[in-house]
C-alpha positions in Angstrom: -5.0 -18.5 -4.5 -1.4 -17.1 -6.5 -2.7 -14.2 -8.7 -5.9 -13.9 -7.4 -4.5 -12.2 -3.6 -3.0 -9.1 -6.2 -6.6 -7.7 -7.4 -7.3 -6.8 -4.1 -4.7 -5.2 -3.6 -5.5 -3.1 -7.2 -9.4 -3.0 -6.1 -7.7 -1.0 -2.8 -6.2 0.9 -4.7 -9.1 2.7 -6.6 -10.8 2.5 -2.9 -7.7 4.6 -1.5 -5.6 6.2 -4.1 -3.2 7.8 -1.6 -1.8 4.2 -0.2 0.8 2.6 -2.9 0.1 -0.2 -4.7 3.6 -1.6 -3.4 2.5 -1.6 -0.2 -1.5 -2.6 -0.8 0.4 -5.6 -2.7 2.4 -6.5 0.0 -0.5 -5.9 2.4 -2.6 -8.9 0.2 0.8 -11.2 -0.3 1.9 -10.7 3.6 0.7 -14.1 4.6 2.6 -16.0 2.0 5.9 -14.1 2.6 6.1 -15.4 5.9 5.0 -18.2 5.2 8.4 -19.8 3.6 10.2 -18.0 6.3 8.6 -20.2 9.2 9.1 -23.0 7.3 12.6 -22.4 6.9 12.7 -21.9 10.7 11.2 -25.0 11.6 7.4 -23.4 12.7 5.8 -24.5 9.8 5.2 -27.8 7.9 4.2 -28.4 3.8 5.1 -31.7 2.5 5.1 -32.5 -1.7 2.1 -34.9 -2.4 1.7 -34.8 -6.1 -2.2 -35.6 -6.8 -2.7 -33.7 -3.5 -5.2 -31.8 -6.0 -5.1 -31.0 -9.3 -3.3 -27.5 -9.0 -0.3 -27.7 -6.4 1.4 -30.7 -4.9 1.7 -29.4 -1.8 0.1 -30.5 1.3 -0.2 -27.9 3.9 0.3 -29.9 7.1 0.9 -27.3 9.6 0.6 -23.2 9.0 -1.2 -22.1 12.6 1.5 -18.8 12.6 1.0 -17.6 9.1 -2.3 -19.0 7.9 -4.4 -19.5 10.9 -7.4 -17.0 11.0 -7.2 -16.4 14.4 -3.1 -15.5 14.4 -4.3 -13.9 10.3 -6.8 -11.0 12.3 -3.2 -10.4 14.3 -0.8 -9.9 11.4 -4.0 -7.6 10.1 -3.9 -5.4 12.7 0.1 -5.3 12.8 -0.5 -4.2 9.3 -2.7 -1.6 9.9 -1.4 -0.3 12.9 2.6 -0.1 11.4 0.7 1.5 8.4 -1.1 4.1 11.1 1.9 4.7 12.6 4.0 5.8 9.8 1.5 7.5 8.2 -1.1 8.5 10.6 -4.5 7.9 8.3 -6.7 5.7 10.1 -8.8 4.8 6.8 -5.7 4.0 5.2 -4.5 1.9 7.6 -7.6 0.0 8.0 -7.9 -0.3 3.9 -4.0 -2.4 4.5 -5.2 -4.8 7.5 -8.5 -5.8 5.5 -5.9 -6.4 2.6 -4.1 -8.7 4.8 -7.2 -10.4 6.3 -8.5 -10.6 2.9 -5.7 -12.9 1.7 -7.1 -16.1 4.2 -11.0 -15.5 2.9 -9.3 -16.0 -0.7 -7.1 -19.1 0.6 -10.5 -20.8 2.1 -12.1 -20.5 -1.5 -9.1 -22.6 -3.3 -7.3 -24.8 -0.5 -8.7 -28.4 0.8 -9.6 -27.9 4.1 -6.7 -27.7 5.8 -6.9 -23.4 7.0 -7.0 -23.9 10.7 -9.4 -21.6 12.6 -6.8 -21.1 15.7 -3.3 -22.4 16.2 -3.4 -25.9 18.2 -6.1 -28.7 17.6 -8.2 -26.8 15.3 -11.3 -27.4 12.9 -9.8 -26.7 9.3 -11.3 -24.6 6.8 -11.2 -24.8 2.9 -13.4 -25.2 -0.1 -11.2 -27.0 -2.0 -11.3 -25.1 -5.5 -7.8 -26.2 -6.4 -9.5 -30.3 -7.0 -10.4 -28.4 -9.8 -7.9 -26.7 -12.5 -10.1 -25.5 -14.7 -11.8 -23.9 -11.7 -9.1 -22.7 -10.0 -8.1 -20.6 -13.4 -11.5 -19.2 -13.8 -11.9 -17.7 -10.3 -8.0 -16.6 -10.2 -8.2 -14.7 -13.6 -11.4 -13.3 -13.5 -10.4 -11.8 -9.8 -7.1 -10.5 -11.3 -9.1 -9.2 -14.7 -11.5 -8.0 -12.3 -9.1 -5.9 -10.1 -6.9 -5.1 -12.9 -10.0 -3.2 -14.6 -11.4 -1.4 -11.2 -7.5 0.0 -11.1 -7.5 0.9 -14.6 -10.5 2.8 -14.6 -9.9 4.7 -11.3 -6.5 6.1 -12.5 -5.0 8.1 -14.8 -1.3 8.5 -16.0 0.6 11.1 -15.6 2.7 11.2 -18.0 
């Protein structure tokens, strides 16, 4: 999932206008910003396979600290409990964990199955939507039109 992870954070939005779309954004993208930073510190493993399937090349050998549900329901409720702490709405703060979690139910949808469960020997999850491009493109921009248009019609400018 690439574009797909950004209409939930718009569909939050409309759900809890009060939380900023930066952060409801960076809520639904949190698991694939740390993602290249444990690979640059050695945690994490993705090798270039091109056929791997038919929408990336990469191979997703080993991601138990950023993409494994069990360690993913962790960075959710660091999320949410940073967010309660700074801003003391425990609604809000729960909207920005389920954003977070939200992000690995998206990734099981497109990936192969290679979402481990747990960090160690693990079963893998995936669906494998990404063997298909056409596929793929359908789900991420219908999500993203879909989000886009909840946002749109639950705001209003102000200027």
């Amino acid at each position: 999932m690439f574009i797909g992870h950004f209409a939930v954070g718009f569909g939050a939005k409309a759900a809890r206008p009060a939380i900023s779309l930066g952060t409801l954004f960076l809520a639904s993208q949190l698991l694939d910003l740390l993602w290249p930073t444990f690979l640059l510190l050695g945690l994490e493993e993705v090798s270039i396979q091109p056929g791997t399937t038919q929408v990336t090349p990469l191979d997703f050998t080993h991601y138990p600290i950023s993409h494994s549900l069990l360690v993913v329901m962790g960075w959710s409720l660091l999320a949410g409990g940073l967010y309660w702490l700074l801003r003391k709405n425990r609604a809000e703060a729960i909207v920005v964990g389920l954003c977070v979690l939200s992000h690995w139910l998206l990734d099981v949808i497109m990936h192969q199955p290679d979402l481990p469960l747990y960090p160690g020997d693990s079963p893998r999850m995936g669906l494998g939507l990404w063997n298909s491009l056409v596929g793929s493109m359908v789900v991420e921009v219908s999500l993203f039109v879909a989000g886009v248009v909840v946002y749109a019609r639950s705001t209003t400018a102000t200027d």
